[in-house]
Every structure is written in structure tokens, then in C-alpha cells.
PDB file of N, CA, C and O in Angstrom, chain B, residues numbered from 101:
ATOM      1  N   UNK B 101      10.193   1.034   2.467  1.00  0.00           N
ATOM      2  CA  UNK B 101       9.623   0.374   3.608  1.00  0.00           C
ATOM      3  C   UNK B 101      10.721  -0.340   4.376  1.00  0.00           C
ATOM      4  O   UNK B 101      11.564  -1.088   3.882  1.00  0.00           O
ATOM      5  N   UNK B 102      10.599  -0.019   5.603  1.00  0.00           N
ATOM      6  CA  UNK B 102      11.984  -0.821   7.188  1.00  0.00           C
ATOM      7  C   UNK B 102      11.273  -2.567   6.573  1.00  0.00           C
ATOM      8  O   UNK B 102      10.368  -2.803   5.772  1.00  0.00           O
ATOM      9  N   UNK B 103      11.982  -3.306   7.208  1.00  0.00           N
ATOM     10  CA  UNK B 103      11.850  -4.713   7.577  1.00  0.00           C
ATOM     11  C   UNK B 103      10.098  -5.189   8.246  1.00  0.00           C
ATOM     12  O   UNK B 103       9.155  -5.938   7.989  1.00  0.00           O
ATOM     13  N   UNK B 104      10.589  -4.028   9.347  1.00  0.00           N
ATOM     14  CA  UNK B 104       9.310  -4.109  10.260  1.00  0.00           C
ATOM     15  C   UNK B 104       7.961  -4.236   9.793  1.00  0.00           C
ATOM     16  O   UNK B 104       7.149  -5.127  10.040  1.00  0.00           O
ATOM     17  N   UNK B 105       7.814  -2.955   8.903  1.00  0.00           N
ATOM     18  CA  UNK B 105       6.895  -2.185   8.486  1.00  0.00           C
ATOM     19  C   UNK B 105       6.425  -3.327   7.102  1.00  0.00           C
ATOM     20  O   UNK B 105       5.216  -3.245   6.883  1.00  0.00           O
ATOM     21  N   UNK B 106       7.136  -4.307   6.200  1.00  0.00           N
ATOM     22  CA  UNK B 106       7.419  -5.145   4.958  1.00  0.00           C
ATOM     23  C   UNK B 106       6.974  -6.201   6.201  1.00  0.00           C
ATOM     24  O   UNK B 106       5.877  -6.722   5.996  1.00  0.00           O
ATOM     25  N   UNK B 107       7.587  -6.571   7.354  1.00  0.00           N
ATOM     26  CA  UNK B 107       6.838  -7.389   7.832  1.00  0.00           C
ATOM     27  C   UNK B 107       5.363  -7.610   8.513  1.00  0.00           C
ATOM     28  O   UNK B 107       4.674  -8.614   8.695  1.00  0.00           O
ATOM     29  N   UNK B 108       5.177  -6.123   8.828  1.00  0.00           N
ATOM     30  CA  UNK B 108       3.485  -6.263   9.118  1.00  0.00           C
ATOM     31  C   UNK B 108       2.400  -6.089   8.048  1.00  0.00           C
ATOM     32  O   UNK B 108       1.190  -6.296   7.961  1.00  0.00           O
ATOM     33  N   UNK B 109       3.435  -5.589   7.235  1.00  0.00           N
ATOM     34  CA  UNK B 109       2.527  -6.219   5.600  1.00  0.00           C
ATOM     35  C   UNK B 109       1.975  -7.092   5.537  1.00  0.00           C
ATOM     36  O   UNK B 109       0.810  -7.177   5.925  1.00  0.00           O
ATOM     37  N   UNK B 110       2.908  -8.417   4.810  1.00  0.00           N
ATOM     38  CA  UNK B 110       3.025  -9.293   4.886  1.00  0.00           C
ATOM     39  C   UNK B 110       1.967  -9.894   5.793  1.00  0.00           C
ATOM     40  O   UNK B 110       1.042 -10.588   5.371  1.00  0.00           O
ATOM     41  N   UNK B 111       2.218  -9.493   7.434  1.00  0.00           N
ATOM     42  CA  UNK B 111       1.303 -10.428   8.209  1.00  0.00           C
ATOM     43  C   UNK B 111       0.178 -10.579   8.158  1.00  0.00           C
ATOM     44  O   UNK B 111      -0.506 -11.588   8.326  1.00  0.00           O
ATOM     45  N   UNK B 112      -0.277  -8.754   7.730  1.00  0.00           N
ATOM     46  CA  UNK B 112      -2.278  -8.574   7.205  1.00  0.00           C
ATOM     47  C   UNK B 112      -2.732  -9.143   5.793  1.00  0.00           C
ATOM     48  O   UNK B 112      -3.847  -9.598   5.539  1.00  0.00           O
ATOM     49  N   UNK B 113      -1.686  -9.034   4.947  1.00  0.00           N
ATOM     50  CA  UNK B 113      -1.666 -10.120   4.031  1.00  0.00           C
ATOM     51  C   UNK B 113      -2.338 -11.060   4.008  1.00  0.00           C
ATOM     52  O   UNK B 113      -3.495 -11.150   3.596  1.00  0.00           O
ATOM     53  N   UNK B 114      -1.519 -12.029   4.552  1.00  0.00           N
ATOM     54  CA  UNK B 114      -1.467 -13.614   4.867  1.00  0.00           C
ATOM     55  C   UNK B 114      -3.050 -13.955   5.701  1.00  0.00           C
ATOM     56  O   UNK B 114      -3.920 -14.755   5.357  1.00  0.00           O
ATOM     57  N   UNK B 115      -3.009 -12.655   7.372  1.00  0.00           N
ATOM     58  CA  UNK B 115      -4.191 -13.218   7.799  1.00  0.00           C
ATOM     59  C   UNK B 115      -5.287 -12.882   6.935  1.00  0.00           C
ATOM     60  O   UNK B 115      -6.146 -13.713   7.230  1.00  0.00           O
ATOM     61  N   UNK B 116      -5.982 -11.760   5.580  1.00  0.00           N
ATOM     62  CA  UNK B 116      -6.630 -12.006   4.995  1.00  0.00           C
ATOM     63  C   UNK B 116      -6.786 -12.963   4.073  1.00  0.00           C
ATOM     64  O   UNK B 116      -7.876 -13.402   3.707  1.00  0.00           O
ATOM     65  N   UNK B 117      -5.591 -13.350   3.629  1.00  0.00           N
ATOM     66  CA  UNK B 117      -5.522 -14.645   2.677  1.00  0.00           C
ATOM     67  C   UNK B 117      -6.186 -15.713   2.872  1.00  0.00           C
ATOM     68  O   UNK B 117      -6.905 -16.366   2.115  1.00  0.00           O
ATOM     69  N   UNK B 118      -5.683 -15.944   4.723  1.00  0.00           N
ATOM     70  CA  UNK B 118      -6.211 -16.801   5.207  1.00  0.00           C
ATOM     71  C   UNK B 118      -7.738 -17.083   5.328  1.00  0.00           C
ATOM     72  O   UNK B 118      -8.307 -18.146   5.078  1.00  0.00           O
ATOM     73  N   UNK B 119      -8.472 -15.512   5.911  1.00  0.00           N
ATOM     74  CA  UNK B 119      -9.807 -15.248   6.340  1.00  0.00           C
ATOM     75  C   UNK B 119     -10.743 -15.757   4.869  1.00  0.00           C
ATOM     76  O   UNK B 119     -11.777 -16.413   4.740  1.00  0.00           O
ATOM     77  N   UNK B 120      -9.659 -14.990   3.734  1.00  0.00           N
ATOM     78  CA  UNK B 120     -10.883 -15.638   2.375  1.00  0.00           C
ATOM     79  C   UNK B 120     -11.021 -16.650   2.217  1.00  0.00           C
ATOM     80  O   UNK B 120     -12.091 -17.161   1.885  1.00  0.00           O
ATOM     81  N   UNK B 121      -9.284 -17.618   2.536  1.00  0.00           N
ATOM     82  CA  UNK B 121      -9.483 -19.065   2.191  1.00  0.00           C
ATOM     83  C   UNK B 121     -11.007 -19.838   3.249  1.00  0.00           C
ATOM     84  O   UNK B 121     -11.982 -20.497   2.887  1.00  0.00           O
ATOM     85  N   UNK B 122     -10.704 -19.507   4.161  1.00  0.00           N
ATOM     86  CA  UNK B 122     -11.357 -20.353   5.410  1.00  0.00           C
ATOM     87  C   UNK B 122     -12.638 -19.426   4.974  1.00  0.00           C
ATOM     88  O   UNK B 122     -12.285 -18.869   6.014  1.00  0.00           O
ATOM     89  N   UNK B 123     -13.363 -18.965   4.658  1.00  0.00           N
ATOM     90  CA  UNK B 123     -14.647 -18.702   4.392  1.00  0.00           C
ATOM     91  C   UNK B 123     -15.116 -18.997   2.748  1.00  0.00           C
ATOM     92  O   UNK B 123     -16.308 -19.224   2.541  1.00  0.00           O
ATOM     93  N   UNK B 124     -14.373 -18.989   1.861  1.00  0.00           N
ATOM     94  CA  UNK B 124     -14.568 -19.782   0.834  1.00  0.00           C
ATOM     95  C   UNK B 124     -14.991 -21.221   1.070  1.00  0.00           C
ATOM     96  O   UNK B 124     -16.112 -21.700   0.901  1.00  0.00           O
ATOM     97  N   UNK B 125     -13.782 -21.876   1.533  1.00  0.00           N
ATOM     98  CA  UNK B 125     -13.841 -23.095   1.893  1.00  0.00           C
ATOM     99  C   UNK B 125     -15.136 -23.761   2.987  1.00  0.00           C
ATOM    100  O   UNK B 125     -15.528 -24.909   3.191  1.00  0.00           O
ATOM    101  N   UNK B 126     -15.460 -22.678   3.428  1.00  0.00           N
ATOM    102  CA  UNK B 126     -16.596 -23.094   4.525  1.00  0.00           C
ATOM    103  C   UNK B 126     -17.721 -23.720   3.933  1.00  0.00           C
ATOM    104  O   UNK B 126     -17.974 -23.702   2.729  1.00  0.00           O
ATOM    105  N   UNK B 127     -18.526 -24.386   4.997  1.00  0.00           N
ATOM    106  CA  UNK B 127     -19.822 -24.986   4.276  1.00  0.00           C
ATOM    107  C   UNK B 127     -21.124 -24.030   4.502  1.00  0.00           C
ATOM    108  O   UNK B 127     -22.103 -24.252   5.215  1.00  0.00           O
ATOM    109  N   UNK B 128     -20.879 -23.054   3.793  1.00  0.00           N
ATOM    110  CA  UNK B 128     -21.963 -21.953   3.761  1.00  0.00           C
ATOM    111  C   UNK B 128     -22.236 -21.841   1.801  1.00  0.00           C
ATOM    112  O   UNK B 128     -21.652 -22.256   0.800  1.00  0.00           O
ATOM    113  N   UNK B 129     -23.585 -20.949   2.139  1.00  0.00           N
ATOM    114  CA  UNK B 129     -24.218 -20.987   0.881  1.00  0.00           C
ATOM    115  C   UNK B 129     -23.434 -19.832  -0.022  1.00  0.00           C
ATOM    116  O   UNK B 129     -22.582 -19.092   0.470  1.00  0.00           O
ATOM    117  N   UNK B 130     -23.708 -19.800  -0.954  1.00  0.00           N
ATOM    118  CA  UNK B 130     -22.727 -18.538  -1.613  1.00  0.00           C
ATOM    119  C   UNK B 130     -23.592 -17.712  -1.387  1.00  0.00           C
ATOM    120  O   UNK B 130     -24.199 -18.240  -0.456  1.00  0.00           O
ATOM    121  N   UNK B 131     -24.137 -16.658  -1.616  1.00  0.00           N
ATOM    122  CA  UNK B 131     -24.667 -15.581  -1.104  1.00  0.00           C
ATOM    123  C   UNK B 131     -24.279 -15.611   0.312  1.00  0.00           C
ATOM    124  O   UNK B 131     -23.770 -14.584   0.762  1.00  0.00           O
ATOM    125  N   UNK B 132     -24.406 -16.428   0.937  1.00  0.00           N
ATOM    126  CA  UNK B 132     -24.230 -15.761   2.650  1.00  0.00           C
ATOM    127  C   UNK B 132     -22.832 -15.620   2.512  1.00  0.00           C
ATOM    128  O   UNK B 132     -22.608 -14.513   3.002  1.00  0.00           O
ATOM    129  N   UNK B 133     -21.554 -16.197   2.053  1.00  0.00           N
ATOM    130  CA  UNK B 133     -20.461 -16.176   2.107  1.00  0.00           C
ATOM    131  C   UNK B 133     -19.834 -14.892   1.254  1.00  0.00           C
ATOM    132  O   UNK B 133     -18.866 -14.323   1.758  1.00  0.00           O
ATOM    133  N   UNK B 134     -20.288 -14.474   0.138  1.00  0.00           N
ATOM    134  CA  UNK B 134     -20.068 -13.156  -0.552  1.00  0.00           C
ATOM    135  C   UNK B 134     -20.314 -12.056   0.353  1.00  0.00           C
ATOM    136  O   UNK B 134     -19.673 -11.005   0.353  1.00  0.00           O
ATOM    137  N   UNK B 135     -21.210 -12.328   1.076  1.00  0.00           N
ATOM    138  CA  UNK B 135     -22.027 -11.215   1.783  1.00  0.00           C
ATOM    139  C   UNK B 135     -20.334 -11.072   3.261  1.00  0.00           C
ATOM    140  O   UNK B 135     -19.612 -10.190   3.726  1.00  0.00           O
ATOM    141  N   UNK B 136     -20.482 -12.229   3.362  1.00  0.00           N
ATOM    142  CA  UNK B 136     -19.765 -11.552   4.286  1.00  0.00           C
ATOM    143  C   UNK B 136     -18.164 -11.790   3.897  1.00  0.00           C
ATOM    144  O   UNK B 136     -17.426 -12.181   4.801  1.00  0.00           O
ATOM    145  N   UNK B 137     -17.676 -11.590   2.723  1.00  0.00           N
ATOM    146  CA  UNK B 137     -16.504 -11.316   2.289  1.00  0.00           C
ATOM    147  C   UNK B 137     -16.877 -10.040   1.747  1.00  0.00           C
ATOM    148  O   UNK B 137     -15.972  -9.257   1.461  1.00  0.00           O
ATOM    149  N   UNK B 138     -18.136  -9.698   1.555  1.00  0.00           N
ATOM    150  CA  UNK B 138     -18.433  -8.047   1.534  1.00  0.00           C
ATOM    151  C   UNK B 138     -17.956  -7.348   2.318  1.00  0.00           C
ATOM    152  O   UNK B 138     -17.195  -6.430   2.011  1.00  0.00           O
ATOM    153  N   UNK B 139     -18.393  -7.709   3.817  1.00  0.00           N
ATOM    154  CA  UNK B 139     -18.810  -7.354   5.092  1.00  0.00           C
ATOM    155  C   UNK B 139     -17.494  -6.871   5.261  1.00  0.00           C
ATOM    156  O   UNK B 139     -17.286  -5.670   5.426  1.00  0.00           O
ATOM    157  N   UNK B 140     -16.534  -7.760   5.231  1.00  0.00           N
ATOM    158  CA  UNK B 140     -15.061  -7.683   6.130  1.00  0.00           C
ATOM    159  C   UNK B 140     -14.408  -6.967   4.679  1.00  0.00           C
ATOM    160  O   UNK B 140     -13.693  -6.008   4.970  1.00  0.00           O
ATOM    161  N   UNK B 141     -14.465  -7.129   3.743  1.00  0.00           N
ATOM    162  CA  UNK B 141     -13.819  -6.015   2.850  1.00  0.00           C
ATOM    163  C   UNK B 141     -13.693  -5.149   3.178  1.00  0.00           C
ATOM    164  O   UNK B 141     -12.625  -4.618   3.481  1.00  0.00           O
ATOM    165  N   UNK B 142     -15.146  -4.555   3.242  1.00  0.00           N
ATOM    166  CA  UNK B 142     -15.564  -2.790   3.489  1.00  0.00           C
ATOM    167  C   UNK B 142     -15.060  -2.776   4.856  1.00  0.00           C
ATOM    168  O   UNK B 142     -14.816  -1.569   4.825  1.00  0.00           O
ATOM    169  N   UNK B 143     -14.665  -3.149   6.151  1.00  0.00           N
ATOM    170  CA  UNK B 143     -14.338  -3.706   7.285  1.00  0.00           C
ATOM    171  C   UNK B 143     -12.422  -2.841   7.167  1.00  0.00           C
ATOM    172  O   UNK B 143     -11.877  -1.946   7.813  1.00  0.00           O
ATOM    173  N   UNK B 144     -12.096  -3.492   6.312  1.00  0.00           N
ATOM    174  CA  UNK B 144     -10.468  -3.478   6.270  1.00  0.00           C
ATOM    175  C   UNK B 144     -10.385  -2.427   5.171  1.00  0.00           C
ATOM    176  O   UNK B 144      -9.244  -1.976   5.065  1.00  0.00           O
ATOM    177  N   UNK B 145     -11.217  -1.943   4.378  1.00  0.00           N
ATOM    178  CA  UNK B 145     -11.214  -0.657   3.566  1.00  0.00           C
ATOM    179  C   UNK B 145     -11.338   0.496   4.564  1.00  0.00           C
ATOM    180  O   UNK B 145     -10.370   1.256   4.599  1.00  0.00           O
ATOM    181  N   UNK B 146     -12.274   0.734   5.309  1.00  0.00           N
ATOM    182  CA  UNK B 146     -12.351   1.140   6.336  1.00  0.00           C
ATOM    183  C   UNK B 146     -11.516   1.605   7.691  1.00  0.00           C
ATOM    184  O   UNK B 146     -11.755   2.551   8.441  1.00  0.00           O
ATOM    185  N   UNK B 147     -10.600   0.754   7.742  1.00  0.00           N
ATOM    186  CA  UNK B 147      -9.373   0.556   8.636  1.00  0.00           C
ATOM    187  C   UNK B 147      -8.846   0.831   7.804  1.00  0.00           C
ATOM    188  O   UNK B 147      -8.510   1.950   8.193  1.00  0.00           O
ATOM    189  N   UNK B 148      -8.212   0.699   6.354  1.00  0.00           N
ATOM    190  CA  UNK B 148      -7.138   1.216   5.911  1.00  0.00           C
ATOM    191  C   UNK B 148      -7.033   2.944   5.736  1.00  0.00           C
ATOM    192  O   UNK B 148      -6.107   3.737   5.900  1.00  0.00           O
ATOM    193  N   UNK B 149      -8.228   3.069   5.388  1.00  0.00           N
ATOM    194  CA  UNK B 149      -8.566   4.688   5.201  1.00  0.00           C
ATOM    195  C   UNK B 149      -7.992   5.275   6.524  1.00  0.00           C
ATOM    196  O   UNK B 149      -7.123   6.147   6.532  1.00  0.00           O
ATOM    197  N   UNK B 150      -8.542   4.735   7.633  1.00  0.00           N
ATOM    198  CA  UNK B 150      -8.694   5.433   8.941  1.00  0.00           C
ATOM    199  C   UNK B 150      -6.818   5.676   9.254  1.00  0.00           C
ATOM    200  O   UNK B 150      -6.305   6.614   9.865  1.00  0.00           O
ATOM    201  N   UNK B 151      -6.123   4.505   8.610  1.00  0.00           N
ATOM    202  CA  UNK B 151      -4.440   4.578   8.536  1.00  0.00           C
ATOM    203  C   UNK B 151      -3.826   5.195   8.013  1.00  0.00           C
ATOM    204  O   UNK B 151      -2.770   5.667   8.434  1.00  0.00           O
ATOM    205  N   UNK B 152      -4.336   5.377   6.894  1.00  0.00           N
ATOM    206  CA  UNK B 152      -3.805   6.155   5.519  1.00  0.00           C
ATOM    207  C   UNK B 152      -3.594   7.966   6.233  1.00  0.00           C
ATOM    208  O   UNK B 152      -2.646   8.747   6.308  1.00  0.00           O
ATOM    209  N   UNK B 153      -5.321   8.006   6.721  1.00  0.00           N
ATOM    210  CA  UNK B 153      -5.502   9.859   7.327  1.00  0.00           C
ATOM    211  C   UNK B 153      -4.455   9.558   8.245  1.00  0.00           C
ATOM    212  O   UNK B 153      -3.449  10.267   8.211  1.00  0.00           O
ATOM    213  N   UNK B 154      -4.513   8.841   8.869  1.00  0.00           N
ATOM    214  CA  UNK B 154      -4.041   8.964  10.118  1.00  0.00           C
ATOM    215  C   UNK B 154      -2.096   8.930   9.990  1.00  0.00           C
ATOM    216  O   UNK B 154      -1.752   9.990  10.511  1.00  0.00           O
ATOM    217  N   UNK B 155      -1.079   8.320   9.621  1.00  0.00           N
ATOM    218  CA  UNK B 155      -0.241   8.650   8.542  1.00  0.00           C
ATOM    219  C   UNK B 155      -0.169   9.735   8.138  1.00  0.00           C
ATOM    220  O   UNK B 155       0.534  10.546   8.740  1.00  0.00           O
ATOM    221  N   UNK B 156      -0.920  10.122   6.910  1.00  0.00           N
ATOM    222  CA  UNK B 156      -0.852  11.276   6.974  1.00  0.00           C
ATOM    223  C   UNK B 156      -0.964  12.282   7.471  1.00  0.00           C
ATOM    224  O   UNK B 156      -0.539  13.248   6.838  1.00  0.00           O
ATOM    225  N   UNK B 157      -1.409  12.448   8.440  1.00  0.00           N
ATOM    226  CA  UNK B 157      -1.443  13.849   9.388  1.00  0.00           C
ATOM    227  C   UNK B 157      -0.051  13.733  10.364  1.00  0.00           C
ATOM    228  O   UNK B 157       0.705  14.575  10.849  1.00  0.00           O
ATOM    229  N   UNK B 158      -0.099  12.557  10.389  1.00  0.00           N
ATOM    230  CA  UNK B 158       1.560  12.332  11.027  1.00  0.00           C
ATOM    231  C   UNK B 158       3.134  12.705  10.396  1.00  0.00           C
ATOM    232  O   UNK B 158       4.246  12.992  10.839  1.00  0.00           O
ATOM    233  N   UNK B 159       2.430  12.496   9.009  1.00  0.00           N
ATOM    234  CA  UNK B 159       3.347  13.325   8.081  1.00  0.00           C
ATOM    235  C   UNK B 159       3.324  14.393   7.929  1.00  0.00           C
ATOM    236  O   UNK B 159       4.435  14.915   8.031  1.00  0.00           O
ATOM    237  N   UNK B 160       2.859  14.773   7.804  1.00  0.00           N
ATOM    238  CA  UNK B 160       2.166  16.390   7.374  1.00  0.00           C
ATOM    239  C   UNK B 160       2.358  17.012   9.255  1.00  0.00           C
ATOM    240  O   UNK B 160       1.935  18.159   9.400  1.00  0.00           O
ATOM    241  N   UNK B 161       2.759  16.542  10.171  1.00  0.00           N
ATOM    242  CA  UNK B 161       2.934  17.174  11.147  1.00  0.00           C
ATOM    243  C   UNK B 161       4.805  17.154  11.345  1.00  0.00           C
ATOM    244  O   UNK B 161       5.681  18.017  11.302  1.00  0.00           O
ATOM    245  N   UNK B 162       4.780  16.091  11.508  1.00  0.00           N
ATOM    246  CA  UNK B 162       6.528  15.499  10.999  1.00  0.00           C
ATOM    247  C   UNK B 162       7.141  16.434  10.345  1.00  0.00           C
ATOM    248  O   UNK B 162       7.965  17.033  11.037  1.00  0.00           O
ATOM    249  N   UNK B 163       7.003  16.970   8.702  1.00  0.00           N
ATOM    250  CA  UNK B 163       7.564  17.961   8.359  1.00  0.00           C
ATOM    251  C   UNK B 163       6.753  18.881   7.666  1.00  0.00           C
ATOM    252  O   UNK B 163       6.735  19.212   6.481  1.00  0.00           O
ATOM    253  N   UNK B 164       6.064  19.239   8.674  1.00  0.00           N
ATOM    254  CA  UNK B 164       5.694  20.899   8.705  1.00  0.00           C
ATOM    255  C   UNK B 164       4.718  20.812   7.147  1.00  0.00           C
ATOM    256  O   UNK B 164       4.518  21.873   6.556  1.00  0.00           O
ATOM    257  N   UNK B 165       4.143  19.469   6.553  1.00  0.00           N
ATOM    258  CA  UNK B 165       3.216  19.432   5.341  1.00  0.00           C
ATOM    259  C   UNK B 165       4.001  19.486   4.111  1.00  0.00           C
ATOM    260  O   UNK B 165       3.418  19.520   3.027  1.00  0.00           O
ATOM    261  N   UNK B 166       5.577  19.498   4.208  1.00  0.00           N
ATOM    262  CA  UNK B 166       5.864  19.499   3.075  1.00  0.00           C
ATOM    263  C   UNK B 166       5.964  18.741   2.151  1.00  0.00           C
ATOM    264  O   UNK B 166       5.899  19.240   1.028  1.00  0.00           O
ATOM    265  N   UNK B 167       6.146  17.348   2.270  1.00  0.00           N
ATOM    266  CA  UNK B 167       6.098  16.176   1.768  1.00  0.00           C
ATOM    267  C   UNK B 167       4.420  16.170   1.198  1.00  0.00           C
ATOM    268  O   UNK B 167       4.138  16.172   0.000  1.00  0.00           O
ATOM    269  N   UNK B 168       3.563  16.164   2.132  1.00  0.00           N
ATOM    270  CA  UNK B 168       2.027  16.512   1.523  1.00  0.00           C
ATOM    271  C   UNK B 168       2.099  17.072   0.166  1.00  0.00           C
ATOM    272  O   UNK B 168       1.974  16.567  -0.950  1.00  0.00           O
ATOM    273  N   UNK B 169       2.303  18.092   0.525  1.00  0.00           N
ATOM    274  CA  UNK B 169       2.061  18.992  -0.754  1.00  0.00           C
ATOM    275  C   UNK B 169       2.882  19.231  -2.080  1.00  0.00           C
ATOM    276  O   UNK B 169       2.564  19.919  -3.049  1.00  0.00           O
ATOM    277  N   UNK B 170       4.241  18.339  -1.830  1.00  0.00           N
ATOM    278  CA  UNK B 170       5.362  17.903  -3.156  1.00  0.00           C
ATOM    279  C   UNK B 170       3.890  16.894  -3.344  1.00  0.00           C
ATOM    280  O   UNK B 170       3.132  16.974  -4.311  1.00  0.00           O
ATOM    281  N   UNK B 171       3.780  16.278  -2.572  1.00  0.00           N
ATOM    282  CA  UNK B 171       2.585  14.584  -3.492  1.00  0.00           C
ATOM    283  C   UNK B 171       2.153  15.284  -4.471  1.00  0.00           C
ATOM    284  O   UNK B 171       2.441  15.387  -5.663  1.00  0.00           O
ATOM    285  N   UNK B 172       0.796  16.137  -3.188  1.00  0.00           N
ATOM    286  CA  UNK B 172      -0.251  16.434  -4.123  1.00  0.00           C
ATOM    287  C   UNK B 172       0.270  17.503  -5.540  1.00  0.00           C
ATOM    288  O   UNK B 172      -0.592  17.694  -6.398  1.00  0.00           O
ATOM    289  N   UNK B 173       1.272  17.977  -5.683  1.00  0.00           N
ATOM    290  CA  UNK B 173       1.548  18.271  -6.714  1.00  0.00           C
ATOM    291  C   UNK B 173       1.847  17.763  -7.784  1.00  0.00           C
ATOM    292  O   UNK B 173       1.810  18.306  -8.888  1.00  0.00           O
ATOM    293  N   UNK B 174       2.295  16.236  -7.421  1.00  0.00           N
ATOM    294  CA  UNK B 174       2.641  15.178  -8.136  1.00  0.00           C
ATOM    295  C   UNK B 174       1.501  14.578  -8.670  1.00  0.00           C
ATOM    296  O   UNK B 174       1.802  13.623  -9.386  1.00  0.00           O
ATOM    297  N   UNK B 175       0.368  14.775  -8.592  1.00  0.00           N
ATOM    298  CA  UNK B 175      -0.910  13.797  -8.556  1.00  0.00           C
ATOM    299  C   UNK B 175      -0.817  12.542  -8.613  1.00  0.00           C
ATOM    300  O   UNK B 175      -1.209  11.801  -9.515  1.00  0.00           O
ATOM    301  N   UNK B 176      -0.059  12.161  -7.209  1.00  0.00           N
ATOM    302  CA  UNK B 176      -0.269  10.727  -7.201  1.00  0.00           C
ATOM    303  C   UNK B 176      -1.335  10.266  -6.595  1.00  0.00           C
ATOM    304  O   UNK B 176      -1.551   9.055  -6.563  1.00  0.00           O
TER     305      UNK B 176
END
């Protein structure tokens, strides 16, 4: 991973860190607050998937799928 890329880590990191702290900490009931640390989970699971394909097809276009298919041979 570049600098860049370790730094926008880092940044989604931190702002979820943040999002759990500040809704933990909130004055809401637990069930409503699980619910919506549900909510935004599946939220950013969601977005990550959509990155991951999306990446990958960028790879897999980049060099012609070969890197793809060393992985998947690898079963990682």
C-alpha cells in the first residue's frame, strides 16, 4: 500500500471509530442504537463490496486478468 492509499485507510478508520464512539455514547436506548450500528455496518459492507468489484475489474482490466487468476489459484 502508497502513503496515500495507508492514508485513506486510516481516515475511514478513524471516521468509523468515531461514528461508533458518538452513537454508543449517545443518549439513545440500546436496541435503537444496535439497530442502527446495524444499519451503517451493512451500509459500509456494502460500499466496501461495491470497491472491492470495482478494483477488481480494474485489475483484471490493467493486466489483461492475470493477477486475478494467479489469486484465485492461490485461494486467497
Amino acid at each position: 500500500m502508497d502513503a496515500k492509499s495507508t492514508f485513506i485507510a486510516g481516515l475511514i478508520a478513524g471516521a468509523l471509530g468515531g461514528a461508533a464512539a458518538a452513537l454508543l455514547l449517545s443518549p439513545k436506548e440500546g436496541r435503537e442504537t444496535r439497530e442502527i450500528i446495524l444499519d451503517r455496518a451493512n451500509q459500509v459492507r456494502g460500499r466496501a463490496a461495491e470497491q472491492i468489484s470495482s478494483l477488481r475489474e480494474r485489475v483484471r482490466r490493467d493486466t489483461g486478468g492475470e493477477v486475478i487468476d494467479a489469486a484465485a489459484d492461490d485461494d486467497l
